[in-house]
C-alpha positions in Angstrom: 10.3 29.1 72.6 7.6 27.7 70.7 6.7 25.2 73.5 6.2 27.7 76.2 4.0 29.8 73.7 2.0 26.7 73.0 1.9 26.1 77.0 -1.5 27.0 78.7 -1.6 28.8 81.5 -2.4 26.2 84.3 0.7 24.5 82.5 2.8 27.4 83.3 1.7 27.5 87.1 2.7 24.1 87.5 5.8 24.4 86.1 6.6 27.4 88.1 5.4 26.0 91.5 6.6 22.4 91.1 8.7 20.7 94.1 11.9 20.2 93.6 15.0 19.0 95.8 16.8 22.3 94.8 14.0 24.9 94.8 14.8 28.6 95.2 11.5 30.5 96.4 10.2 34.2 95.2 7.8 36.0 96.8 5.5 37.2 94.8 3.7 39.5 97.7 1.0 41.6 95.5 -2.5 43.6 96.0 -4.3 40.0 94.8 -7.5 42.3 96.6 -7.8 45.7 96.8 -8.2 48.4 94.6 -6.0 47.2 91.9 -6.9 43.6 92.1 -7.7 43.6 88.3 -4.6 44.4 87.6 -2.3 42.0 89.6 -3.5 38.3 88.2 -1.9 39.5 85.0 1.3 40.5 87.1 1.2 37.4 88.9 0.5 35.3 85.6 3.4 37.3 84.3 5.8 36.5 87.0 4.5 33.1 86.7 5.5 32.6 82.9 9.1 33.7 83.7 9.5 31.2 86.6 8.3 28.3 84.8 10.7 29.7 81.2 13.8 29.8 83.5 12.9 25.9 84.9 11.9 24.5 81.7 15.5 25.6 80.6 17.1 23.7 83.2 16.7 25.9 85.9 19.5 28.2 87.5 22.6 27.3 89.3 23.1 24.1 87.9 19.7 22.6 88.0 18.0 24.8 91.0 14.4 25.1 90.1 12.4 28.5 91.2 9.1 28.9 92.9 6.7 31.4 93.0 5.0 32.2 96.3 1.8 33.9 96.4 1.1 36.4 99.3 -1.2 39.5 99.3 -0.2 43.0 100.0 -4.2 44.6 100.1 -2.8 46.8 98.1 -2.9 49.7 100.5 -3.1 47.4 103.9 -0.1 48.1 105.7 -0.3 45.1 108.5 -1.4 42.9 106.3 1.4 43.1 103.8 4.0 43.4 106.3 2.7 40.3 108.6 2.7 38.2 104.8 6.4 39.8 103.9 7.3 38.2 107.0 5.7 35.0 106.3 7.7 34.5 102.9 10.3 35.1 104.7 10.5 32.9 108.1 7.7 30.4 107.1 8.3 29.9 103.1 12.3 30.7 102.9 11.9 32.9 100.4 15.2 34.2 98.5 13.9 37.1 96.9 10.7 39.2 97.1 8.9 40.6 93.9 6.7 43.4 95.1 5.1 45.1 96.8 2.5 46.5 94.4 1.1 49.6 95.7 4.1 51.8 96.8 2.8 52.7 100.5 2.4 49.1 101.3 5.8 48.6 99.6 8.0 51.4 101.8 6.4 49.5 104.5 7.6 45.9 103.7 11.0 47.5 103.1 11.3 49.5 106.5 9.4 46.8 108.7 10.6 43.7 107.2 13.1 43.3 104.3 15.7 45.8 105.9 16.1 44.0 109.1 16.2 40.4 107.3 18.7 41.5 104.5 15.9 40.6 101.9 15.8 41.7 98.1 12.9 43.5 96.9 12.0 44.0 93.5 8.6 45.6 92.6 7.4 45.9 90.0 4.8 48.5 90.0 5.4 51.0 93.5 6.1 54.2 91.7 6.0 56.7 94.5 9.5 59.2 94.2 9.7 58.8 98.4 10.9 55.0 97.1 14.2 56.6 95.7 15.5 58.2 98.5 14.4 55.6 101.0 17.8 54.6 103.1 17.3 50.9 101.7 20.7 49.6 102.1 20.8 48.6 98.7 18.4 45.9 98.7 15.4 47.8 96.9 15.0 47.7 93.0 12.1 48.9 90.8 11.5 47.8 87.7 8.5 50.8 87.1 9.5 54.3 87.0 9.2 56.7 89.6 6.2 59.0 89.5 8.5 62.1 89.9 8.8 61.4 85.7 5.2 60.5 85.6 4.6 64.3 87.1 6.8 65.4 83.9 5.2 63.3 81.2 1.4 64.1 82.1 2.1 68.0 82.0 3.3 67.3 78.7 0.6 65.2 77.3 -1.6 67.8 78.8 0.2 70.8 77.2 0.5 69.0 74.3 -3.7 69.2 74.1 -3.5 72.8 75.0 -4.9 72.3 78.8 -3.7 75.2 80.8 -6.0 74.5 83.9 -7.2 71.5 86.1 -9.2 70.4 89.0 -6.6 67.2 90.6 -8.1 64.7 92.8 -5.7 61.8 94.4 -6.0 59.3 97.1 -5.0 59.9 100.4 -1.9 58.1 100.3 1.9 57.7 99.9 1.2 56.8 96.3 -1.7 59.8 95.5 0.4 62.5 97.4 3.3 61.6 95.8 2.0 61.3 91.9 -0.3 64.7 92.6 2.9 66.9 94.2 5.4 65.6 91.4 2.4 66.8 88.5 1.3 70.2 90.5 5.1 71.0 90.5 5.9 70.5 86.9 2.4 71.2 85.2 2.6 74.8 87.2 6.4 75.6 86.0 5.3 75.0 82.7 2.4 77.8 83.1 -0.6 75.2 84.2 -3.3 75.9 86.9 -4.3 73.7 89.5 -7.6 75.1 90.4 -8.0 72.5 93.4 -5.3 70.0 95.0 -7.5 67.3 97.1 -7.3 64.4 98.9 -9.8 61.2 98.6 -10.3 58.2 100.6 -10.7 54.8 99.2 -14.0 52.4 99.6 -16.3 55.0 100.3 -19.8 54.6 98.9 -20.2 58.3 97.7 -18.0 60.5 96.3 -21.0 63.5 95.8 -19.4 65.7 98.3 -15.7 65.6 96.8 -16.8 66.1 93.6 -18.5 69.5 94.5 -15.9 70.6 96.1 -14.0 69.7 92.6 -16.7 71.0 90.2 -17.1 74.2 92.3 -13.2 75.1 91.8 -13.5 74.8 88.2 -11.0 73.4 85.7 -10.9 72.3 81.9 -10.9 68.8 83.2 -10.0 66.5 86.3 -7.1 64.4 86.8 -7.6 61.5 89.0 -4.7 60.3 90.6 -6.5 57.2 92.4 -7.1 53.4 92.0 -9.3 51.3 88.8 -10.9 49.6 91.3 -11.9 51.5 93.9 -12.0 55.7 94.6 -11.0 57.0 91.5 -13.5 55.0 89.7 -15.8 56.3 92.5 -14.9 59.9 91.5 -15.2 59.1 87.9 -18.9 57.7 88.5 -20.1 60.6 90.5 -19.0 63.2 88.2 -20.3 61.6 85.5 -23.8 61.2 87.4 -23.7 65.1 88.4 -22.5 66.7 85.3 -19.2 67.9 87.1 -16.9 66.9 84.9 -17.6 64.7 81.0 -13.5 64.1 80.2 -10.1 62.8 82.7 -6.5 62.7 83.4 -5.8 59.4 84.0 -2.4 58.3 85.3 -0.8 54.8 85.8 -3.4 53.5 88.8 -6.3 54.4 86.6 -4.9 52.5 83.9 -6.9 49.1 83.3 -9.4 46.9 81.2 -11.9 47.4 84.0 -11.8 51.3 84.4 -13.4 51.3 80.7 -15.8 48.5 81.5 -17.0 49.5 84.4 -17.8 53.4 83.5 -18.8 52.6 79.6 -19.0 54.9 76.8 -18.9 58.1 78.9 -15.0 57.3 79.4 -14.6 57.9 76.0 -12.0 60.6 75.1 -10.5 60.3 79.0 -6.8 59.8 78.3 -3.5 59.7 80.5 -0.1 57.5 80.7 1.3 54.1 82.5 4.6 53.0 82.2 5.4 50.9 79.5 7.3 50.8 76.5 7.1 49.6 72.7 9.0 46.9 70.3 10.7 44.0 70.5 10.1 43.3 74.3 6.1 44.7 74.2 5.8 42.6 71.7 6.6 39.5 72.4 5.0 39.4 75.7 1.7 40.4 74.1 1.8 37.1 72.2 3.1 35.4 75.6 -0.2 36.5 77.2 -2.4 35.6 74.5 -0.7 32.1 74.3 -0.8 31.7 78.7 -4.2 33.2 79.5 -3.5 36.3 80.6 -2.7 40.2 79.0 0.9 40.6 78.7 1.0 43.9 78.1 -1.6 44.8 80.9 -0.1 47.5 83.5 2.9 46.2 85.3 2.6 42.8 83.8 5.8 42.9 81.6 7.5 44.6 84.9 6.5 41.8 86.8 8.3 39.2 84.4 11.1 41.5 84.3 11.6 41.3 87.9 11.6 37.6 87.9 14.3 38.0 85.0 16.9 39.7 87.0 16.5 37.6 90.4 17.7 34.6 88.2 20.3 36.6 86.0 21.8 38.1 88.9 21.8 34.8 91.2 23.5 33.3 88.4 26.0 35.9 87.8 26.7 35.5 91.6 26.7 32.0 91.4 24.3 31.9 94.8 20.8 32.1 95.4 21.2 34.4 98.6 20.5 37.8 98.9 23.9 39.3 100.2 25.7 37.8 97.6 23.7 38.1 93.9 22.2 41.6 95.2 25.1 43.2 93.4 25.3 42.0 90.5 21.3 43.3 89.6 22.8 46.8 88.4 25.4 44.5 86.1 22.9 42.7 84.4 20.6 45.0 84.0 22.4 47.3 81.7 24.8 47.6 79.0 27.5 46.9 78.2 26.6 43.3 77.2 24.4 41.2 75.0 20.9 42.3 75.1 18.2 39.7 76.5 14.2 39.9 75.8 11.1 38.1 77.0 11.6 34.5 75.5 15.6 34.5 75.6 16.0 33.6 79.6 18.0 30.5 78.2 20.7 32.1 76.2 20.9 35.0 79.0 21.8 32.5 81.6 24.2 30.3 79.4 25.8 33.7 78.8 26.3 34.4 82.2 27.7 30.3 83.2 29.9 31.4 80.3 31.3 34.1 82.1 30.1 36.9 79.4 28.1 40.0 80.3 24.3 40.6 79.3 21.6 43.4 79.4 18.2 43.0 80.0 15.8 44.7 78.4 13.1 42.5 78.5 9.4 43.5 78.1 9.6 47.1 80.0 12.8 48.2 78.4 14.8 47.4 81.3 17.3 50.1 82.0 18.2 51.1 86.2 19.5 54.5 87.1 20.5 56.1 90.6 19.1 54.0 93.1 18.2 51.0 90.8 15.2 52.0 89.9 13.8 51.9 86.1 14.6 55.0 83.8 11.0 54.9 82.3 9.1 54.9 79.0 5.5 55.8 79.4 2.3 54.8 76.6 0.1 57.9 76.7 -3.4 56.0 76.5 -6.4 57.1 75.1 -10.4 55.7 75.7 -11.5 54.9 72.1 -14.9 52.7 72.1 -14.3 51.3 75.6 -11.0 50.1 75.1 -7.5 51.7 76.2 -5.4 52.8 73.1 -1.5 53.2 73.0 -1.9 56.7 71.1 2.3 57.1 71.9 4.9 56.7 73.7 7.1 59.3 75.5 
């Protein structure tokens, strides 16, 4: 492994887009703009870094190189992210499909596109609980949690600081409704207050009107259940400017280097939660990053190399790169029982599997699927301490 932590990043893009006569193509179909775009070159990078680990250890299926394929979701654009899901698949020949990002765009690809072509999605970051009980045929995986454990994991951090009431704020869309009804239902059982439940749109160039209708309701703080890049930093900004609110909930789309940049020292004392875990795995891909250019353990990044992970583990175990055939064997080498695998051991995992024996992936997010294959979930509750986001816990 020291070679690929010595390897720059450019070197690791090559190496996981070089030709080759046997080359087995991902999609890696993410929000490259958007309102999380700061978020998804580490993804990407992350994805990347797994691709080129697998090849420079002699590939897959006895010598088959993978490929990463770039294609952008928008984030929350619908048409676009569908008409490029359908590119990978038709144009590029795709085998497997890591993403989408954003979790409307991402119930989209699946109904519109992968369904119909019998194509295996993996995302890496779509968290909305509507995802679980999607009628997927099987083919849809997550390697983030759903947000219905999100909901339960705020409302403790929250009664953990002694808030018993808050204004909520989320973006108008299958990933804001679903977050904001999974926390209203859990932070009110335990006792909470939700003084005001609203919707806000993204790109707008002033949020003054939403946040009066947020200051006026009252609340001990607000909980902005939007996007880094776009509304929710809007709302942030024009609260800030009015005196509405001085201190936020922040949950897993708010999370990111450019939230505390962008607002500055006012942000301080904000806190919240993203998926993610500690250890061996977070570890390791931390130093990955730092050697490749990019932050491992940035939001979704180590999910994103996960999800490469188990398209090769379980195309191996199925001895085939198409979908009908290795999509079965994801659950199998995902979890126990078997030898566990992390970030930096892709090599022994596959010689495992050519060996016939079993392995379990926990790689950098502490791989572990449940129900419908999607991730059981560790969160880092996150704090702003002089402008930088601080793993306080984890839950």
């Amino acid at each position: 492994m020291k070679k690929l932590l010595m390897a720059t990043a450019a070197t690791a893009i090559m190496a996981a887009n070089a030709a080759s006569a046997d080359e087995i193509k991902l999609g890696l179909l993410l929000g490259y703009t958007g309102p999380i775009e700061s978020l998804t070159g580490h993804m990407a990078s992350a994805a990347d870094l797994a691709i080129a680990e697998i090849n420079e250890s002699g590939g897959i299926l006895g010598g088959s190189t993978l490929a990463g394929v770039r294609a952008d979701t928008g984030c929350i654009d619908n048409g676009l992210a569908t008409s490029n899901a359908e590119r990978l698949i038709a144009a590029e020949g795709i085998k497997g499909l890591v993403g989408g990002d954003c979790s409307g765009v991402t119930g989209a690809v699946l109904q519109n596109v992968a369904i119909p072509n019998g194509m295996v999605m993996i995302s890496p970051s779509a968290t909305s609980p509507a995802l679980s009980t999607v009628e997927d045929q099987g083919l849809f995986f997550r390697t983030a949690p759903s947000d219905a454990r999100e909901g339960q994991v705020m409302t403790e951090i929250l009664m953990d600081r002694g808030v018993k009431s808050v204004a909520l704020t989320y973006t108008n869309n299958d990933y804001g409704k679903g977050l904001a009804d999974a926390f209203a239902e859990s932070f009110v059982a335990e006792g909470g207050e939700i003084t005001i439940n609203a919707a806000h749109e993204d790109g707008k160039a002033d949020y003054s009107a939403e946040v009066g209708a947020l200051a006026s309701a009252g609340g001990d703080i607000l909980v902005v259940a939007g996007y880094l890049d776009q509304g929710g930093l809007g709302i942030i900004n024009a609260s800030l400017d009015s005196g509405a609110f001085d201190q936020f909930v922040l949950p897993g789309g708010m999370i990111g280097d450019s939230l505390p940049a962008n607002v500055g020292p006012a942000l301080n004392g904000s806190y919240g939660q993203i998926a993610g875990s500690g250890g061996r795995g977070a570890e390791t891909m931390a130093e990955f990053g730092a050697a490749n250019g990019f932050e491992g353990t940035s939001p979704y990044a180590p999910e994103s190399y996960d999800a490469v992970a188990l398209f090769a583990f379980a195309m191996e175990a199925a001895g085939s790169a198409e979908p009908g055939d290795y999509v079965g064997k994801i659950l199998e080498v995902a979890n126990a029982p078997g030898e566990e695998i992390y970030p930096g051991e892709l090599a022994k995992g596959l010689e495992i599997l050519r060996n016939g024996g079993d392995i379990d992936y926990v790689g950098g997010s502490a791989v572990e699927l449940i129900g419908p294959g999607e991730s059981a979930g560790t969160y880092r509750e996150i704090e702003v301490q002089d402008g930088k986001n601080v793993t306080v816990r984890f839950r």
